[in-house]
KEZA-390353 format. One record per residue (C-alpha): residue in three letters; chain; x, y, z. Coordinates in steps of 0.05 Angstrom, whole numbers. Each point is the difference from the previous one (the first is absolute). Example, Ala and Ser with C-alpha at 12.3 -4.5 7.8 and 13.67 -1.06 7.14 Angstrom:
<recs>
REC   type   mol       c1       c2       c3
REC    ALA     A      246      -90      156
REC    SER     A       27       69      -13
</recs>
This chain:
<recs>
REC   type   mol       c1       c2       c3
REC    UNK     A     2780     2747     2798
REC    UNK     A       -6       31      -67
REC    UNK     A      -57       52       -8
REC    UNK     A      -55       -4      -60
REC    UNK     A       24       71      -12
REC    UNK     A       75      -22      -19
REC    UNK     A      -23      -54      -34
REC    UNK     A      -47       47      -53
REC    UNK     A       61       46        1
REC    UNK     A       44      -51      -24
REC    UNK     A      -46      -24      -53
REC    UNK     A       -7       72      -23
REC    UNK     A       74       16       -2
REC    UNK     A        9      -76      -44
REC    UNK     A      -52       21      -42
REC    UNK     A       28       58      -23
REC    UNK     A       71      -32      -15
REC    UNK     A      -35      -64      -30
REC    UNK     A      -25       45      -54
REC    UNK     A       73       22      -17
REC    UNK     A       15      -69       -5
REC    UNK     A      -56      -25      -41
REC    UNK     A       19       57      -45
REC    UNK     A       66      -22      -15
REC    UNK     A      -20      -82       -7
REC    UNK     A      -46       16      -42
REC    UNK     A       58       13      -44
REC    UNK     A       38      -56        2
REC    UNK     A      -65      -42       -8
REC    UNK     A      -20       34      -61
REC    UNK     A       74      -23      -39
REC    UNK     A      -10      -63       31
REC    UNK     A      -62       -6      -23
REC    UNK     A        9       15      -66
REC    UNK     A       83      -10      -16
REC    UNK     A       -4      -56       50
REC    UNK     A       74       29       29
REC    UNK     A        9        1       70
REC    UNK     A       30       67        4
REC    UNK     A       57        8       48
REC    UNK     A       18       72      -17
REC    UNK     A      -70       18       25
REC    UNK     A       19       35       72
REC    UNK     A       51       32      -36
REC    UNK     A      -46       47      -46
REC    UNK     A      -49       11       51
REC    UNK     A       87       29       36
REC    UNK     A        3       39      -65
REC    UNK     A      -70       25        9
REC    UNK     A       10       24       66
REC    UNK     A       71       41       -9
REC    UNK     A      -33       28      -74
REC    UNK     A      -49       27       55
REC    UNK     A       52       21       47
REC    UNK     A       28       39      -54
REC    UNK     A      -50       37      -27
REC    UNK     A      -24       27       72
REC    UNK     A       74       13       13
REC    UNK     A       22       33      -60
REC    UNK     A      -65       33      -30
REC    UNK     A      -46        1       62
REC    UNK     A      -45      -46      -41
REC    UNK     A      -58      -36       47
REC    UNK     A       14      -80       11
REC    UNK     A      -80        6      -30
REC    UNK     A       15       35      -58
REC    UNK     A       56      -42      -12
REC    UNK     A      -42      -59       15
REC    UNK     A      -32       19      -68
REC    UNK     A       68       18      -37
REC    UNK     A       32      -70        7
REC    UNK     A      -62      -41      -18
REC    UNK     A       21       10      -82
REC    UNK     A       70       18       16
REC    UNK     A        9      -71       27
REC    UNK     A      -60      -29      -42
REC    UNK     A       60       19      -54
REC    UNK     A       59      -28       37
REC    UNK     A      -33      -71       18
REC    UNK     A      -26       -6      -76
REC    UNK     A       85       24      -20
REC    UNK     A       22      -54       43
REC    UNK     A      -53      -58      -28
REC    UNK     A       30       18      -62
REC    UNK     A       60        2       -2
REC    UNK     A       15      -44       58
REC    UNK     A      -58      -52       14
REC    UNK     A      -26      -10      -64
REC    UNK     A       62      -38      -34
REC    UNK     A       -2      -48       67
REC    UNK     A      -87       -6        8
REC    UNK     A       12      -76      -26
REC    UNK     A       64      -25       24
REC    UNK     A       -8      -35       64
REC    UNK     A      -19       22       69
REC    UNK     A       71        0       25
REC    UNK     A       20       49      -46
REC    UNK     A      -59       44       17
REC    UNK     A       18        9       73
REC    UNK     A       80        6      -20
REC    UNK     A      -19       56      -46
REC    UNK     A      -47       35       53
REC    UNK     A       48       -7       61
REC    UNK     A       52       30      -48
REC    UNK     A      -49       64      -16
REC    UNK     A       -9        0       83
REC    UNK     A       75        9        8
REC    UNK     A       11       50      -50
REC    UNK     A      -51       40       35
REC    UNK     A        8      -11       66
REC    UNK     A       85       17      -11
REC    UNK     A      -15       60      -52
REC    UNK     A      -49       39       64
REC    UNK     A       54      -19       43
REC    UNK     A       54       37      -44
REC    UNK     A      -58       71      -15
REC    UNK     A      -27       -2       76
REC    UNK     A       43      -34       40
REC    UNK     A      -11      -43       60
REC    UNK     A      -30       36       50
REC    UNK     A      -82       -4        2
REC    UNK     A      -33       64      -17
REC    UNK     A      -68       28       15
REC    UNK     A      -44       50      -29
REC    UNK     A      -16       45       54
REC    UNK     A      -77       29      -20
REC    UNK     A      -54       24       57
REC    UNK     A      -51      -51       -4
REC    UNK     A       54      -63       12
REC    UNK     A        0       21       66
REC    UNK     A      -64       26       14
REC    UNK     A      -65      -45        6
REC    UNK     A      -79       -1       -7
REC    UNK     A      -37      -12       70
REC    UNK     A      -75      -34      -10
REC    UNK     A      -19      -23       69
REC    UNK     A       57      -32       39
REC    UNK     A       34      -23      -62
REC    UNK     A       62       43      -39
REC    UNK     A       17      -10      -69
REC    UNK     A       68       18      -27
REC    UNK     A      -18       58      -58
REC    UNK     A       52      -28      -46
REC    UNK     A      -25      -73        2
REC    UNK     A      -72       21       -2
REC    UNK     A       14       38      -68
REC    UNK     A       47      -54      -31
REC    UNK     A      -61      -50       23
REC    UNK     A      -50       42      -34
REC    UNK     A       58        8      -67
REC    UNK     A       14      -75        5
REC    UNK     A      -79      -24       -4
REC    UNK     A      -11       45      -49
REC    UNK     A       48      -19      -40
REC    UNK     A      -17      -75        6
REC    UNK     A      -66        6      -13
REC    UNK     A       20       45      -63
REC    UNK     A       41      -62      -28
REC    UNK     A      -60      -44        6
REC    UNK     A      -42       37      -32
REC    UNK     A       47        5      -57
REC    UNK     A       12      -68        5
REC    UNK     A      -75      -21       -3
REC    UNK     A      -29       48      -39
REC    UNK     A       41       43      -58
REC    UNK     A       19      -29      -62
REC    UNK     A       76       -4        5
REC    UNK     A       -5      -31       67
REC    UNK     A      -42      -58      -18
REC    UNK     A       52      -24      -54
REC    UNK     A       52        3       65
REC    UNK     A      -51      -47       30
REC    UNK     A      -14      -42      -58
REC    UNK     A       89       -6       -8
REC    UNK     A       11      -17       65
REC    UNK     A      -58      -56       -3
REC    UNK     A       24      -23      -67
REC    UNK     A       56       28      -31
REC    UNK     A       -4      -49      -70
REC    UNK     A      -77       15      -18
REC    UNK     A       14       75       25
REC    UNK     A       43       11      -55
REC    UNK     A      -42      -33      -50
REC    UNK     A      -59       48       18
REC    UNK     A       44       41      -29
REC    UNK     A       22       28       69
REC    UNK     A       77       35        0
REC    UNK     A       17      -47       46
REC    UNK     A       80       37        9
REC    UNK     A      -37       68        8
REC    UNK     A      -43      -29       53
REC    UNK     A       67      -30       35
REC    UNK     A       25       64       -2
REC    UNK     A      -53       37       31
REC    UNK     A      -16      -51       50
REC    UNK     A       71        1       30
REC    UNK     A       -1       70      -11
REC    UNK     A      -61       11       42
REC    UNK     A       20      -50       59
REC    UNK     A       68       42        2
REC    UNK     A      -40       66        2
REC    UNK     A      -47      -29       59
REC    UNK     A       61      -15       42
REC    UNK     A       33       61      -12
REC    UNK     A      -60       51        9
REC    UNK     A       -9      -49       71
REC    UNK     A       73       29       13
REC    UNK     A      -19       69       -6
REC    UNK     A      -54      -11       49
REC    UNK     A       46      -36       49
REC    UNK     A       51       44        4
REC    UNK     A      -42       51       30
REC    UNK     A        5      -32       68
REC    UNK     A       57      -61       -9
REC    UNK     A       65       10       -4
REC    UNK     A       43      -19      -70
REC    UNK     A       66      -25       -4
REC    UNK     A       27      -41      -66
REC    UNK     A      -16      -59       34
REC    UNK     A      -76       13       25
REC    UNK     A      -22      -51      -57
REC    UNK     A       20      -63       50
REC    UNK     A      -50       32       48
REC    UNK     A      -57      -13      -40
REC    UNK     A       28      -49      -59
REC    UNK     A      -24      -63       40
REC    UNK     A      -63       31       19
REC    UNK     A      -16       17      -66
REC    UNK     A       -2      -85      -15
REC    UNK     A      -38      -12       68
REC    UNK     A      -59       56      -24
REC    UNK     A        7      -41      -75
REC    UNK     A       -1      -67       24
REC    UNK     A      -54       14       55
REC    UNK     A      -41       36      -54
REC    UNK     A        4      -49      -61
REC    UNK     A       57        4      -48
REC    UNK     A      -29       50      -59
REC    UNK     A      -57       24       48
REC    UNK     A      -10       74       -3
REC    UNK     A      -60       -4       44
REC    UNK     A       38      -49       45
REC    UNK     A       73       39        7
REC    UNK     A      -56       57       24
REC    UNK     A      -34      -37       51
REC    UNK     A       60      -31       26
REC    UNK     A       50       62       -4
REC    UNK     A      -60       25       56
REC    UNK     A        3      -68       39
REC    UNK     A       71       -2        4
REC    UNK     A        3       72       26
REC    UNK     A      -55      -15       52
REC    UNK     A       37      -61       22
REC    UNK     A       63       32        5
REC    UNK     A      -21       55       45
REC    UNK     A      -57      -49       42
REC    UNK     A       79      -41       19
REC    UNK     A       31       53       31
REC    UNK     A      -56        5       53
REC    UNK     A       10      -65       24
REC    UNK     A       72      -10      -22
REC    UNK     A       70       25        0
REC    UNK     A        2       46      -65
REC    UNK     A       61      -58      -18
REC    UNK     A      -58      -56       -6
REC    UNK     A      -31       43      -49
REC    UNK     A       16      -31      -64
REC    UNK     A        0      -77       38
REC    UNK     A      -75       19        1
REC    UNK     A       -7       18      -77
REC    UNK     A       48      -58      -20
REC    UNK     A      -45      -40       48
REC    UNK     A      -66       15      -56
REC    UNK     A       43       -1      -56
REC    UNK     A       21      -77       16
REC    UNK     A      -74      -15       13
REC    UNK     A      -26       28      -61
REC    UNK     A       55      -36      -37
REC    UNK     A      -19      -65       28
REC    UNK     A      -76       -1        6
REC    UNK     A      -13       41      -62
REC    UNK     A       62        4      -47
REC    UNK     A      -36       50      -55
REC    UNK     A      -17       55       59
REC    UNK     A      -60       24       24
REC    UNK     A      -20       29      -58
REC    UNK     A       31      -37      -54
REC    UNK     A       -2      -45      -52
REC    UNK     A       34      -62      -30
REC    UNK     A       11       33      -58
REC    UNK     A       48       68       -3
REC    UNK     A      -50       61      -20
REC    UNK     A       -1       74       22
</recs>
């Protein structure tokens, strides 16, 4: 029999990694959104995010929260480099040759860490990851209880850029209509560029927030790659607001399984929702018809 207490713990512990994960969805919705590219690559940079991380604690003693704030424009500037020079001369070809050219950037990345860091996993070993917060009966992981409170922050950041600043309402008005945007007189291939720029920069700060308590190895991006679509998906493709909502539900989920489960049913259980959101509401739970951020 499974106790109300384990159950509240469990819910406590997914909550705090669901915010992790809405983080780095929220990423890859907003390029959907407004490139309309499913982004293969994505797992990798959020890999990238979390050894830039690695490094700086390693090598200059720099805090995984300081550095949280030190690869937001460092990678805003990488994900806009690689939109230009990469996406941007294949944003109309075909969909085929959108996925080809992002499971090519995967490889590169995923086979250039494995050449700098090797194979073996490697942690970042930093007091709080293994010490916790007690409130009651319940215990909180320090490490995931600051990356939750980095990760909502930073969501809810996005959305308010999003909604209300000047700049972020012409990414809104693009990925609604990318035709009229540009005769508004909107830069619509500046807007490209800073949308995929931002969406890498989510996914990578998320990495520097991970890798304060999980493990990275050059091939950590397969961990959370398929997730990444399930949070999407579940939320409403281009959903900011719904990647959010369901990065939390997912995480919840995930951890509620493994009370009642074997920890190897765990992703039958997410799959389970996924295929059930996919069939009884294609656009997610959050999302439109139309693609939108």
């Amino acid at each position: 029999m499974v106790d109300a207490v384990s159950i509240v713990q469990a819910m406590l512990t997914g909550l705090m990694q669901g915010g992790v994960y809405a983080l780095i969805s929220i990423g890859l919705t907003i390029i959907f959104g407004v490139l309309g590219i499913i982004n293969f690559a994505h797992a990798e940079f959020m890999m990238l995010g979390m050894y830039t991380a690695l490094v700086l604690f390693l090598g200059f003693s720099v805090s995984p929260l300081i550095g949280f704030f030190l690869l937001l424009p460092l990678f805003l500037v990488v994900g806009a480099l690689i939109q230009r020079v990469l996406i941007e001369p294949i944003i109309d070809e075909q969909e085929d040759a959108q996925l080809i050219l992002t499971f090519g950037i995967l490889l590169i990345l995923q086979n250039g860490a494995l050449v700098f860091f090797g194979s073996n996993p490697q942690t970042m070993n930093i007091a709080y990851s293994s010490e916790a917060f007690r409130f009651l009966e319940f215990t909180v992981n320090q490490a995931k209880a600051i990356a939750f409170v980095f990760a909502i922050g930073a969501a809810g950041a996005t959305f308010a850029f999003l909604r209300f600043t000047e700049f972020g309402r012409a990414i809104r008005a693009t990925a609604n209509n990318s035709v009229a945007a540009g005769y508004a007189g909107i830069n619509v291939r500046r807007v490209y560029m800073a949308a995929f720029g931002l969406g890498i920069a989510l996914t990578a700060t998320a990495g520097a927030l991970l890798v304060m308590y999980y493990p990275v190895s050059p091939t950590v991006g397969f961990n959370f790659i398929v997730l990444m679509f399930v949070v999407v998906v579940l939320g409403g493709l281009g959903s900011v607001r719904g990647a959010l909502i369901a990065g939390l539900l997912i995480g919840v989920i995930e951890a509620l399984s493994t009370v009642w489960l074997p920890l190897e049913l765990q992703p039958a259980v997410v799959f389970a929702l996924f295929l059930a959101v996919v069939l009884l509401r294609p656009q997610g739970l959050f999302g439109t018809a139309q693609r939108g951020v």
